[in-house]
C-alpha positions in Angstrom: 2.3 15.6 -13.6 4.1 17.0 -10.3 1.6 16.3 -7.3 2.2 18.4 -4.4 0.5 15.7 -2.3 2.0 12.9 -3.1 5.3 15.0 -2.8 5.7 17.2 -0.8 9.5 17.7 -0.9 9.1 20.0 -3.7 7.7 22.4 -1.6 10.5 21.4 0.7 13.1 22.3 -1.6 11.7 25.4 -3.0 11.9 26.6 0.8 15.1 25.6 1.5 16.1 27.2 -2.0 14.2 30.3 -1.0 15.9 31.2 2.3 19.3 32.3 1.4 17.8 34.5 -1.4 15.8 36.3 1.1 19.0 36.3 3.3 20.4 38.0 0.1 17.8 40.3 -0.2 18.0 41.8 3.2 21.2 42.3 3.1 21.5 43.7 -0.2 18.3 46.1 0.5 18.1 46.8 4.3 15.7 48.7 4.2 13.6 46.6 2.7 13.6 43.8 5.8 10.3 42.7 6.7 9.7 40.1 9.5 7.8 38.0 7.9 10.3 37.3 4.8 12.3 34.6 7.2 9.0 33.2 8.1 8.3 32.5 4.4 10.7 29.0 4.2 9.3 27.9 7.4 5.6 28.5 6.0 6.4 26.5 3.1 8.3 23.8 5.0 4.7 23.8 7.4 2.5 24.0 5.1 4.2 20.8 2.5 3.9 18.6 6.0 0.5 19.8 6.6 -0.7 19.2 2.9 1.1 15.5 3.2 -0.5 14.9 6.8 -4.0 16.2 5.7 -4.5 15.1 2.7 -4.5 11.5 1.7 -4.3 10.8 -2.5 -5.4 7.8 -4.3 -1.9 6.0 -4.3 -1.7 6.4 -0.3 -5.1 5.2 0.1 -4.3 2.3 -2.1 -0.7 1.7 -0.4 -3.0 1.5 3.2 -5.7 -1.3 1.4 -2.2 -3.3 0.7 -0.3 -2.8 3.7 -3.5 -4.0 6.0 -4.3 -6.8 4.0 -0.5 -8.2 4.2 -1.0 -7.4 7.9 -4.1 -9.0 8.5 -2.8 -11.9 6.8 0.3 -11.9 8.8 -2.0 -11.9 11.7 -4.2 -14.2 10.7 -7.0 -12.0 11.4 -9.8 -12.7 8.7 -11.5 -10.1 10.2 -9.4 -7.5 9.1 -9.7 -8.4 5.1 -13.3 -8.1 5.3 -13.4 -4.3 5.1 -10.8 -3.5 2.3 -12.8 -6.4 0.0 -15.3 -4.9 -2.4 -18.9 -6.5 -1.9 -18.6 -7.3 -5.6 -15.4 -9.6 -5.0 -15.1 -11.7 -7.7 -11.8 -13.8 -9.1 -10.0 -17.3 -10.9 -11.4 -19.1 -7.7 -14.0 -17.3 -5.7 -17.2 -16.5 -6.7 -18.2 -14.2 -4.1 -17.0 -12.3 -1.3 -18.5 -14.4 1.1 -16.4 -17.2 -0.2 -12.7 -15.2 -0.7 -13.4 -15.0 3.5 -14.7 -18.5 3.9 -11.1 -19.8 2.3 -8.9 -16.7 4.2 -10.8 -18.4 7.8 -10.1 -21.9 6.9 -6.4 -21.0 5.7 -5.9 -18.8 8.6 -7.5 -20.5 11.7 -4.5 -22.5 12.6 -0.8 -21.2 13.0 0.7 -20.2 9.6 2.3 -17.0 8.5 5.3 -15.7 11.2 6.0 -12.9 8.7 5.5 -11.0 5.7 7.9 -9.2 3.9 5.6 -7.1 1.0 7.0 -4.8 -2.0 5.7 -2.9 -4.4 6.5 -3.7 -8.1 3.6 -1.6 -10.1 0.3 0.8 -9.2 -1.5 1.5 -12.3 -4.5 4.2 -11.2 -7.1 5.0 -13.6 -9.9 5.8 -11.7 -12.3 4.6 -10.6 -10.6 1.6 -11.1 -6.7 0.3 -9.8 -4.3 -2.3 -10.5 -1.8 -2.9 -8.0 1.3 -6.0 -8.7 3.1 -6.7 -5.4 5.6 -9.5 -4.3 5.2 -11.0 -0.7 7.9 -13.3 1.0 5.8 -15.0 3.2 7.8 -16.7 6.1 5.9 -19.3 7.9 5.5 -20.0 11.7 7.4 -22.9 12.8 4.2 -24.3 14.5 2.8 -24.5 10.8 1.8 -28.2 9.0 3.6 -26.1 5.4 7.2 -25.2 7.6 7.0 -28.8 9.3 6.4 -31.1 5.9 7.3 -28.2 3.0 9.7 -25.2 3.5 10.3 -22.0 5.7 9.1 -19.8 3.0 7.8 -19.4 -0.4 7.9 -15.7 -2.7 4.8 -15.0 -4.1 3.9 -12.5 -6.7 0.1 -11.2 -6.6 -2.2 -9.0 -8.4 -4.6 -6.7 -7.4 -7.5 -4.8 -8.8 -9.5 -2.0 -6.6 -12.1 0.2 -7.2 -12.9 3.5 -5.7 -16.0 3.8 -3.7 -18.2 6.5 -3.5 -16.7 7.4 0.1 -13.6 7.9 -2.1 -12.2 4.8 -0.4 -10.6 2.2 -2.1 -11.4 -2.0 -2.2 -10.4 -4.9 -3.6 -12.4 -6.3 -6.1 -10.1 -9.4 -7.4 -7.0 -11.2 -6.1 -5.3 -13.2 -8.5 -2.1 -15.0 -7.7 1.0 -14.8 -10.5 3.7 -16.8 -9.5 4.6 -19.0 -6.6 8.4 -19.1 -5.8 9.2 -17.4 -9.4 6.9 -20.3 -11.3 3.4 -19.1 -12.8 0.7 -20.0 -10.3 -3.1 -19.0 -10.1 -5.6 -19.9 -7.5 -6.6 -23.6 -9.3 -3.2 -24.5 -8.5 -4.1 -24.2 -4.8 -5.8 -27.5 -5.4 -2.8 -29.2 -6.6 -0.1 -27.9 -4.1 1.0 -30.2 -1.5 -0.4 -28.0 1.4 
């Protein structure tokens, strides 16, 4: 189903669409001119930025909960994850919350990530609840014990679920890790990789 805010173009398009038929309409019936007919197209044209500005839909809010943990990660700020991870955190490897940010500290308090590269393969919304399947090539910092002994980079594929708060927010309530340079990899293969 058409959502004008998640799209606001179409309202974009039906102003655009709208202005040389009122062009045609004055002209046609002179008589008939009001001001306000050429400020139709530009009301539309405000009012689908304003809609998109204003108001933020599920799949934006979700979008934001990805973007800053990639960030946060490529910043190796810890700090920053803890508010998009649901208190009820649970996945493959980590019991708790409490220990998802234990491991993200430990991982992140020396120099490892230079950059991440993130894109979206799949959002699945079904509220209250969210799946979310993205791929991240993570590029590491040249400083790093993986790029000195391992490589400059690895493409990993991850899964997300979320679930909507009652502040209509979204968190992350389980990570789980699909592949690791195109193989299948989970979290209990962290044990077993070389880094």
């Amino acid at each position: 189903m058409f959502n004008i805010f998640e799209h606001p173009w179409g309202l974009i398009i039906i102003a655009i669409i709208s202005l040389p038929i009122l062009l045609m309409v004055r002209r046609i019936f002179p008589e008939k001119r009001q001001w306000w007919q050429l400020a139709l197209p530009a009301f539309l044209v405000a009012t689908a930025f304003g809609f998109d500005f204003l108001v933020k839909t599920d799949l934006e809010k979700i979008k934001a909960v990805l973007n800053t943990g990639v960030k946060a990660v490529e910043k190796e700020n810890p700090d920053a994850i803890q508010p998009i991870i649901a208190d009820n955190y649970r996945d493959s490897f980590h019991n708790t919350k409490p220990n998802l940010l234990s491991h993200c500290r430990i991982r992140l308090a020396e120099p490892l990530i230079e950059k991440n590269i993130a894109r979206i393969v799949e959002i699945d919304i079904s509220p209250p609840a969210a799946t979310a399947i993205f791929t991240v090539r993570i590029v590491f910092d040249k400083r790093s014990l993986i790029y000195q002994n391992f490589k400059s980079e690895v493409h990993t594929k991850v899964k997300l679920d979320l679930q909507k708060q009652l502040d209509n927010n979204w968190l992350i309530n389980r990570v789980e890790i699909l592949e690791l340079d195109r193989q299948p990899f989970n979290w209990q293969d962290i044990k077993q990789a070389p880094w």
